[in-house]
C-alpha positions, 0 to 999 in steps of 0.5 A: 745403632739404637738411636737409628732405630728409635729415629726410625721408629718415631718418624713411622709412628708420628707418621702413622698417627697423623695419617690415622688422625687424619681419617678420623676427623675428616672421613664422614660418618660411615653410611650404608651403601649399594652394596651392602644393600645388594648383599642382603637380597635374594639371588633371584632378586639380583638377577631380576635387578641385573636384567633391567640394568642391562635393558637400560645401558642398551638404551643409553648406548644406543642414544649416542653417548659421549665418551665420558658417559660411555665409561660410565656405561662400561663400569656399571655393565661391569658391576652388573656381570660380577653381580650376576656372577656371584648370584649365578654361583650361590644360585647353583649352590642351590640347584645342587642341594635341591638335586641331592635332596631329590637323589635322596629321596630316589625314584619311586618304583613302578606300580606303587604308592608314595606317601602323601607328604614324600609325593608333595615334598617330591613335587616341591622339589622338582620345581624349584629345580626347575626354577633354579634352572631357568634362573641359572640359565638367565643369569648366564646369558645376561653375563653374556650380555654384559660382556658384550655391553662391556666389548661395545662400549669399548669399540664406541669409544675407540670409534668416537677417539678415531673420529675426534682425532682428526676433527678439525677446527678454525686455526687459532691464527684465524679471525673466525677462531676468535671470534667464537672466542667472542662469542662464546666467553660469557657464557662459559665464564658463567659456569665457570664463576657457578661451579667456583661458587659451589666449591667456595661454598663447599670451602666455607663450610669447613671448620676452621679447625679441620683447615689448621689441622689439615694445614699442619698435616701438609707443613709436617710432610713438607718438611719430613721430606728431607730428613725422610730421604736421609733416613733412607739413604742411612738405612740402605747404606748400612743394611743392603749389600753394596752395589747397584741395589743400594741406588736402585732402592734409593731411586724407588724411595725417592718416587715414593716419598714423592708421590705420598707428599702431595698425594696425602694432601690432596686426599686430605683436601677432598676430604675436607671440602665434601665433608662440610654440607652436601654439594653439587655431583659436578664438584664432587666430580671435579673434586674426586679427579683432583686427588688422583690427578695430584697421586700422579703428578707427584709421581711423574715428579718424583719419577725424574727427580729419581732418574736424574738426581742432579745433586747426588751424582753417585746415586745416578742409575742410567749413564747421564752426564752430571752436566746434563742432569744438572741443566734438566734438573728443573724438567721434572717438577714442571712436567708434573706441574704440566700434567696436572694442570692440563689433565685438571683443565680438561676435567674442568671443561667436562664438568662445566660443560664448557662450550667446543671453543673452550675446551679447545683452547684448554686441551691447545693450550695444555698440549702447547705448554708440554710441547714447549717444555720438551722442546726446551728439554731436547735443546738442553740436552743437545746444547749438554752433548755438545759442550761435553764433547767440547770439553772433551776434545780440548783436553786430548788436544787443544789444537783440535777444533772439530768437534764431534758428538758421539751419540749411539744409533738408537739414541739418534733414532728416538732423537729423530722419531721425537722432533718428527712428533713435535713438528707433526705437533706443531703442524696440528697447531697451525692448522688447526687439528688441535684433537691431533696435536694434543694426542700426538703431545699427550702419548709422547709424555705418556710414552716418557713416563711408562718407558721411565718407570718401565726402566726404573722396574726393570733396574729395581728387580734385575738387582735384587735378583742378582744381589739376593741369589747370585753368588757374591764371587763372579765366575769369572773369579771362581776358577782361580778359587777352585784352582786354588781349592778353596771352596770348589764343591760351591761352584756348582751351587753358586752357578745354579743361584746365579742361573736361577737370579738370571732366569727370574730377572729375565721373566720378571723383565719380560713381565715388565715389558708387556705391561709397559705396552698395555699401558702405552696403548691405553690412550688410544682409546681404551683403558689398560683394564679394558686391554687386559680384558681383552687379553683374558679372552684368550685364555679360551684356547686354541683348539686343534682337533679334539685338543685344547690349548689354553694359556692357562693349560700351557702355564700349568703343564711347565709347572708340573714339569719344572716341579716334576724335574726338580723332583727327580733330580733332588730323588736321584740325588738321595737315591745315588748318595744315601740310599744306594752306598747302604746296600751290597751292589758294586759302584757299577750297579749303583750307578746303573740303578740311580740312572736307570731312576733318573730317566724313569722319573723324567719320562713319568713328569713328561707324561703328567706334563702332557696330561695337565696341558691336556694331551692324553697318553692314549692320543700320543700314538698318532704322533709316534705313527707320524713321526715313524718315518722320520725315525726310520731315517733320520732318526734311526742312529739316535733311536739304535743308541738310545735302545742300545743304551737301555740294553747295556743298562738292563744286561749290563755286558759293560758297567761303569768301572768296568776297563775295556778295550773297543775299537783300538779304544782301551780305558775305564767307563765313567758313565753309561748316558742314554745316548752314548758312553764315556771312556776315560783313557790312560792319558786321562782324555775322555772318548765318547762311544755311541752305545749302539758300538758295545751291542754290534761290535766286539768289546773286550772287558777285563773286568768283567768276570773276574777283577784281578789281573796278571803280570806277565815278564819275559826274560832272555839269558843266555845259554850258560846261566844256571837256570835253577837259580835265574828261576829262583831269583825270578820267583823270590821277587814275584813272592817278595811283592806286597802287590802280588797275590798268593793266590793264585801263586806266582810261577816261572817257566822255562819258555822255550830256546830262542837261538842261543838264548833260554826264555823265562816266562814269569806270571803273578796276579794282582789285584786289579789290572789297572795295578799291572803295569806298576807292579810289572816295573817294580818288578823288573827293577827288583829282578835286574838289581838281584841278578846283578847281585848275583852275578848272572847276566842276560845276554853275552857281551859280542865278540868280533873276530878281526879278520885280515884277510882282503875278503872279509874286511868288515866286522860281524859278531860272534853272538847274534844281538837280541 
């Protein structure tokens, strides 16, 4: 373990050196930006500067501005608006010092005269109110006009992306295509060699020392790569649970480690080559695009290499075939590959200011690169199936000779959606929509890439979730360990960890989705910032009469809400388990009180729900008034119990441990619900009674006044028995009970005479009357066992008196039976 660790520790230390090393020689010398400048000038200054940067970008938008300079437009109206917003907040900070000063000094009183210097002070003052006013004013409205600038620049583009979309040009299989191919090389041959030229300058003007330094830097991470992704497979292995979570976190390390790599060289490329003298804004341009060009491509690479691992299988997180894998394994390097050199290429000929013929020949043939390698890729793929189903069907049968590809629907439909976008591709290729082509080639790899990390996201948080707080014990499991007693208090603790893990994956894969549709719509035209943007207008609201709803609202409300019921649920529990047991109240009241608590504090977090999304209790009446006639006939039961409820809560005719009988209905109360009312019966099966049942309809409660019950034995004996002794024994076994109360004390009575027989009556009270029936059996077999000891008998044995007369031929007893 301590040779892991100092592995660990080394590996991050070499790499922290190198990377700061590697800032301190190449970063240049810190100088003093716009910004900083920016911070040092007055409010007021700010806004003046603001105003005629906004003045300029209406002129430029105005003058036909391409795409690229339109994004310049947008940064600088953004920059321009969180400028003014920061000036407008220091400028009311102002505003409300000059009006506390003049509330200070107070309003002079009619008819006399201030002082000279509290009068000039006073008029100071009121100007510079003044003046901070209209400078608050005037910053408001030119963050207006900024958002605005920011909103046009953004449907320009969107315009000028939905013209170019559908420009069409000569047919690359067209004589004329070449021809201005022709015509135009020299001259684009001729920037190109001028901006090789300055980035060769620029090269030549790096020390070698920063070169070989540099150089030993990217040879360091090229061959960290593997003992990096060692060491991370060794850690997950040995300190993450077992399960998905170990892949899953591999996967994400390998995107990782694949990103840094080329991503670091690159930044240390930049650095190098505009450290040297100064050079040209076109290759600083080019050369500021490079880095994160090369970030991305790292990361697309990295992204496939992760999902298909094609040399450990068993870290594999989708369902693909290792045969598959295999046969893809070199897609993702030569898509990032692809994507860096198209991405490049079209950077070059925006820089250059290459002529339309070049740059379409660059877009075509970078689009036409990607299309061939997903073209290759789907017939891999394809040709995988078929040879797995091969292989399949031969060992269930070897006389089977069909073979059948067994593929889901949605996986045919994205396989069809797919080949309908390369022929609409290939289509634009033909005939010349090259603009189309590359759109159509371009948003079907950006559609791979988000759904891919999308995907990945999705995994990662989905097992860290169930891995960290759900239970390690399925549910399915905790049944058969409750039957069995071992930890059954823990179920419920362990369902609410599982509900919880469930509930945060489902929010966090919905997050997941909704920036996986912003970013899939960003190439149409506007950045995914720009999205988001848009997506901020609607915390505005919706207003409905005189109420507000905004997101911001509504996201607020379930917070109080969710917190409040939690809150009350963790108070009921301490008031029910430790404040109620410590005083003098039964089980029934304690209960009562914990419920009554219970339903208080909800509708008091509904409440202040309602009143932080911004529905006041005052405005709730019109709803109750509309709402009236839908209680009064749909309603109307739900309402009877819910108030019967609150009734049996308040007078408590019944309470929980209470044995009553209702309805032909007899057993315990568990629980008094706002709705309805549980009894458990003897068998043990539990009846649920509307409330409203307890108020209307008569209820017998035996335990309601006094909690002791009777037993009651009715004994025939026959004539002769001596019943002062029958009573006697009768009593002594009433006496000799442990569960019969002396007081009041047991007693016998002589019922009456049923025919030829004389009736006991015997009564004794017990301590509940959920005891009477246990004790009423223990009793009858005492009392049988002592009158047979003692000779007495309860009924007389029949005696038939056989007649042999022909008119009675039949046998009747002389005693009648009982």
């Amino acid at each position: 373990m301590l040779i892991q660790i100092q592995k660990i520790i080394s590996v991050a230390a070499i790499a922290a050196c190198t990377h700061v090393l590697s800032l301190a020689i190449l970063l240049p010398a810190p100088a003093f930006s716009q910004e900083a400048t920016a911070t040092t000038a007055t409010p007021a200054a700010v806004v003046n500067s603001a105003r005629k940067e906004i003045d300029s970008l209406q002129s430029e938008m105005s003058s036909g501005a391409d795409s690229a300079q339109l994004l310049v437009v947008r940064q600088r109206a953004l920059a321009a608006q969180a400028q003014l917003e920061v000036a407008a907040e220091a400028i009311s900070e102002q505003l409300t010092q000059v009006q506390a000063r003049l509330a200070e000094l107070g309003t002079p009183a009619v008819g006399t005269r201030e002082a000279p210097y509290i009068a000039s002070q006073r008029a100071d003052l009121v100007r510079s109110q003044t003046a901070l006013d209209s400078q608050v004013k005037l910053a408001s409205l030119l963050t207006v006009e900024a958002e605005q600038a920011v909103a046009t620049v953004a449907a320009l583009r969107r315009a000028q992306f939905n013209a170019n979309l559908l420009e069409r040009t000569d047919s690359p299989f067209s004589a004329t295509f070449w021809g201005n191919v022709g015509s135009d090389t020299p001259a684009d041959v001729g920037r190109v060699r001028a901006l090789g030229l300055e980035i060769l300058a620029s090269v030549s003007n790096v020390a070698i020392s920063v070169w070989v330094f540099a150089i030993l830097v990217f040879a360091g991470l090229v061959l960290a790569r593997g003992p990096t992704q060692r060491i991370l497979i060794r850690i997950i292995s040995t300190r993450i649970p077992a399960g998905r979570l170990r892949r899953s976190l591999h996967a994400l390390g390998v995107v990782l480690v694949w990103t840094a790599i080329p991503g670091i060289t690159a930044h240390i490329l930049f650095t190098a080559l505009t450290r040297g003298a100064p050079i040209s804004d076109g290759v600083r341009a080019l050369l500021s695009s490079f880095e994160p060009i090369v970030w991305f491509g790292g990361f697309c690479a990295g992204l496939g290499l992760s999902l298909l691992m094609p040399h450990k299988p068993s870290w594999r997180l989708p369902p693909i075939a290792d045969l598959t894998a295999w046969r893809l394994r070199w897609f993702p390097l030569a898509f990032a590959a692809a994507m860096v050199l198209g991405a490049m290429s079209n950077r070059l000929s925006d820089v250059a200011e290459l002529s339309l013929i070049a740059t379409v020949i660059l877009k075509g043939l970078a689009a036409l690169t990607l299309f061939l390698m997903i073209v290759a890729a789907l017939v891999q793929f394809q040709r995988a199936a078929i040879d797995i189903a091969k292989e399949g069907s031969h060992e269930k049968s070897d006389d089977t000779t069909k073979v059948v590809v067994a593929i889901p629907f949605w996986l045919q439909t994205l396989r069809a959606f797919t080949w309908l976008v390369l022929l609409l591709t290939l289509f634009g290729f033909t005939a010349g929509y090259i603009a189309m082509a590359s759109f159509l080639v371009n948003q079907l790899s950006w559609i791979l890439i988000v759904a891919s990390s999308a995907y990945l996201l999705t995994i990662v948080t989905d097992d860290m979730f169930m891995t960290w707080l759900a239970p390690k014990v399925p549910l399915s499991e905790q049944a058969d360990h409750a039957a069995q007693g071992s930890d059954a208090t823990a179920a419920p603790a362990l369902r609410t960890l599982e509900l919880t893990a469930v509930l945060l994956s489902g929010a966090c894969r919905i997050l997941i989705m909704l920036l996986a549709l912003v970013l899939l719509a960003a190439p149409f035209g506007e950045s995914p910032l720009e999205l988001l943007r848009r997506a901020s207008s609607v915390n505005e609201g919706l207003s409905i009469g005189e109420i507000s709803i905004r997101p911001s609202t509504v996201f607020q409300g379930f917070f109080v809400l969710l917190t409040g019921l939690f809150l009350v649920r963790v108070l009921k529990g301490w008031v029910g388990n430790h404040l109620m047991p410590t005083t003098r109240l039964d089980a029934g009241m304690r209960m009562s009180l914990t419920t009554l608590f219970g339903y208080l504090g909800v509708v008091s977090v509904i409440a202040l729900s309602m009143s932080a999304v911004g529905v006041g209790l005052e405005r709730v009446a019109w709803v109750a008034s509309a709402l009236s006639v839908g209680i009064g006939f749909g309603l109307q039961g739900v309402v009877q119990n819910f108030v019967s409820g609150l009734i049996l809560l308040a007078e408590r005719p019944v309470k929980v441990g209470d044995w009553v009988s209702l309805s032909g209905v007899e057993g315990d109360i568990r629980r008094i619900n706002v709705r309805a009312t549980e009894i458990q019966m003897l068998d043990r099966s539990t009846v649920i009674v509307p409330n409203s049942e307890f108020i209307t309809k008569i209820v017998r409660n035996v335990t309601y006044t006094n909690p002791i019950g009777m037993v009651q034995i009715k004994l025939p004996m026959p004539m002769d028995t001596d019943s002062y002794k029958a009573r006697e024994i009768i009593l002594e076994a009433f006496v000799s009970h442990p569960g019969v109360l002396e007081s009041p004390a047991p007693n016998v009575w002589l019922d009456g005479i049923d025919g030829l027989h004389l009736v006991f009556n015997a009564t004794g009270y017990v301590s509940s009357p959920r005891a009477s029936y246990g004790i009423r059996s223990d009793l009858l077999f005492d009392i049988l066992n002592r009158l047979k000891e003692a000779g007495l008998s309860f009924l007389l044995a029949p005696t038939f008196v056989i007649s042999s007369s022909a008119d009675a031929p039949t046998a009747k007893p002389s005693v009648p039976l009982a």
